[in-house]
N, C-alpha and C positions, 0 to 999 in steps of 0.2 A: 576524361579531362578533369584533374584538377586544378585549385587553386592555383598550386604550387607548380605546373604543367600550361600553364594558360600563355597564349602567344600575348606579345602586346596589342596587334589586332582584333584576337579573342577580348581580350581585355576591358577595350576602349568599344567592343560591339558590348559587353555588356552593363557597362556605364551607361549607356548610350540607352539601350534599353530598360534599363532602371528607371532612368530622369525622364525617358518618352512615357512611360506605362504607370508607376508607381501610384501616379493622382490617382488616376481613374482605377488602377486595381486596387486602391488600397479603400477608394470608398466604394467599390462592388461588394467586395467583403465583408465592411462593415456594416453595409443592407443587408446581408447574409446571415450575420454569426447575429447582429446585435452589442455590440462589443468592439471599441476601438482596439482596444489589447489584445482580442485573441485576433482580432484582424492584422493587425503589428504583425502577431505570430507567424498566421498563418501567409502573409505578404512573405517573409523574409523564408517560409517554406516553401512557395512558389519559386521563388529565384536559386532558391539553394538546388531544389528538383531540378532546374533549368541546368544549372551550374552540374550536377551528378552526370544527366542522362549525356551530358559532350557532345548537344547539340544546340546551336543558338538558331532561331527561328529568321529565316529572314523578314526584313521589315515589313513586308505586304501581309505576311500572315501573322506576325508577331501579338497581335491582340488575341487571336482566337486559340491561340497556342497554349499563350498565358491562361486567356478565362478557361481552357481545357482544363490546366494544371489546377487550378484555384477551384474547380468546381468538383474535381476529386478531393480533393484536401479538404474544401466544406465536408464532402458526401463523410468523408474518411474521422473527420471530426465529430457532424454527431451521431454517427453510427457508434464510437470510442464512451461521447456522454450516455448513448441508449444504453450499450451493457453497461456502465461503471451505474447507472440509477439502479436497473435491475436487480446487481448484485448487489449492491447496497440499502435496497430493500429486502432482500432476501437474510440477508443479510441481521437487520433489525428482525427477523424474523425467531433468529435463534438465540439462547441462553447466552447468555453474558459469558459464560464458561467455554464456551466453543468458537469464540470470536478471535480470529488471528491478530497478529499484530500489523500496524500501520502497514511495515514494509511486505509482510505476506499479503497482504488484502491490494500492494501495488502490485504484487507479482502472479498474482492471479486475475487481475483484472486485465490484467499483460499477457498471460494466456490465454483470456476468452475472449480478447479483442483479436490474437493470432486465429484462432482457433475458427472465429466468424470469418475472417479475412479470406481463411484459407478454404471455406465451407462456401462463399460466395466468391470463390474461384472455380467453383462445379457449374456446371449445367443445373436449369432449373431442377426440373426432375430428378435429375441423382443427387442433388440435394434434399429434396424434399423425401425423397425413396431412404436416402440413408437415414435421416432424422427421426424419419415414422418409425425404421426399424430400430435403432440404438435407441434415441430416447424414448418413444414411444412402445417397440416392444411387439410389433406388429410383426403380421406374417407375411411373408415375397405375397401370397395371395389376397390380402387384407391392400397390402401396399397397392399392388395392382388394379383391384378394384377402385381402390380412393382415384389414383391416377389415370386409372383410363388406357392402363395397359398390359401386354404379359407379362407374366411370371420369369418370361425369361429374362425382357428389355429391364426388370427391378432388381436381377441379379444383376446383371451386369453394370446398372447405374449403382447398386452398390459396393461390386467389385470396384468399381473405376473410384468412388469416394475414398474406398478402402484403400487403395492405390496411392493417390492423392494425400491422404494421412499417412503411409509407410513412408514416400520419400520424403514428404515433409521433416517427418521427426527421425529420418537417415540424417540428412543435411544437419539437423543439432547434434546432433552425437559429436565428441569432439575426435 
């Protein structure tokens, strides 16, 4: 359901829930973030989410719907500030000569917010299985030991990561 798709009953349900909810979600938020403005933001991403997914909550549940949405979009927000600090400590890290420009340093902070998004869309374990192995370098029997399991269950948590990254970066391919 879009905008441009919306019944006038769709409509007028969520005006309706705007003007019922907006007080109280918009200073939950702001207890939140700390921040009137990214609360703004993140308010007017709650509703826009509501408006994508083409479904309106009915009124009995419409609160807890909402602070569902709103509490991902916190989570989604400062996990977004954890890497952009990271990499920009890292960042300060190197020569002046090796520093991208503004617009590369957004488009890599763009990938490594995808890139996390898409790493804590795993299972505990075959997250942590594949991380030990790629970034860290470790062996299926190193992994397994840390984790408390076999050699087989760290292949196949890293097959399925591996998995999880092939159709990801299919889907971008144009």
């Amino acid at each position: 359901m879009s905008s441009s798709t919306l019944t006038l009953r769709q409509e007028q349900q969520l005006e309706h829930l705007y003007r019922e909810h907006q007080g109280w979600l918009s200073s939950f938020l702001r207890k939140r973030l700390g921040c009137s403005q990214q609360a703004a933001d993140l308010l007017q991403d709650t509703y826009l989410r509501l408006l994508v997914s083409g479904r309106l909550p009915d009124s009995d549940f419409a609160r807890p719907y909402l602070t569902r949405i709103a509490k991902g979009l916190v989570v989604d927000h400062f996990r977004r500030k954890r890497i952009e600090q990271a990499y920009l400590e890292e960042l300060a890290l190197r020569p002046e000569e090796f520093v991208q420009s503004p617009e590369e340093q957004l488009q890599l902070i763009d990938a490594l917010i995808e890139a996390d998004t898409l790493l804590h869309s795993l299972p505990e374990k075959a997250r942590r299985a594949f991380l030990l192995r790629r970034v860290d370098g470790l062996s299926y029997r190193e992994i397994s030991e840390q984790l408390g399991v076999s050699v087989s269950s760290v292949e196949k948590y890293v097959a399925r990561a591996l998995q999880v990254c092939l159709t990801a970066s299919l889907r971008e391919e144009p």
